[in-house]
C-alpha positions as CSV (number, residue, x, y, z in Angstrom):
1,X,0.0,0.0,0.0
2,X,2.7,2.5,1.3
3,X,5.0,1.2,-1.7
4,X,1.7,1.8,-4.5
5,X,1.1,5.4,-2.6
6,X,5.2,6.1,-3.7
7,X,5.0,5.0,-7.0
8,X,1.8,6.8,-7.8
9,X,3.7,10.0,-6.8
10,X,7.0,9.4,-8.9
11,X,8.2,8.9,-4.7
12,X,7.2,12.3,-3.3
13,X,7.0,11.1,0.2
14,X,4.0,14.7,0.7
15,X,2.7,13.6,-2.1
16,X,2.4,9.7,-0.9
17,X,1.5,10.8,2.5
18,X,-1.9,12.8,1.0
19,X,-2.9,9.9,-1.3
20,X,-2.6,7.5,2.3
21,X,-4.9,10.0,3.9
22,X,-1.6,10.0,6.5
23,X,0.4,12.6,7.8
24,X,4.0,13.2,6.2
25,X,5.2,12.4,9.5
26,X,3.6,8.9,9.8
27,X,4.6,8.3,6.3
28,X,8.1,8.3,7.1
29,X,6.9,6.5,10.7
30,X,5.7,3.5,8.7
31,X,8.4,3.5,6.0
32,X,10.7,3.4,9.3
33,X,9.2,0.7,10.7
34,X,8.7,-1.7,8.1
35,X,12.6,-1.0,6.3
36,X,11.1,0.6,3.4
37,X,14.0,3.0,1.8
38,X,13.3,5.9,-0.4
């Protein structure tokens, strides 16, 4: 989901983060916690 979000927006994390519904802040959170790399 996070990964689909980050393609969607050529990997423009604010971008991602909007698409999620998240906070920019959780984005990088869950990206953190499940070892995803940008």
């Amino acid at each position: 989901m996070i990964l689909k979000a980050l393609e969607e927006s050529d990997h423009h994390q604010t971008r991602a983060a909007g698409i999620l519904g998240i906070s920019e802040r959780m984005l990088r959170y869950k990206m953190k916690k499940y070892g995803l790399k940008h």
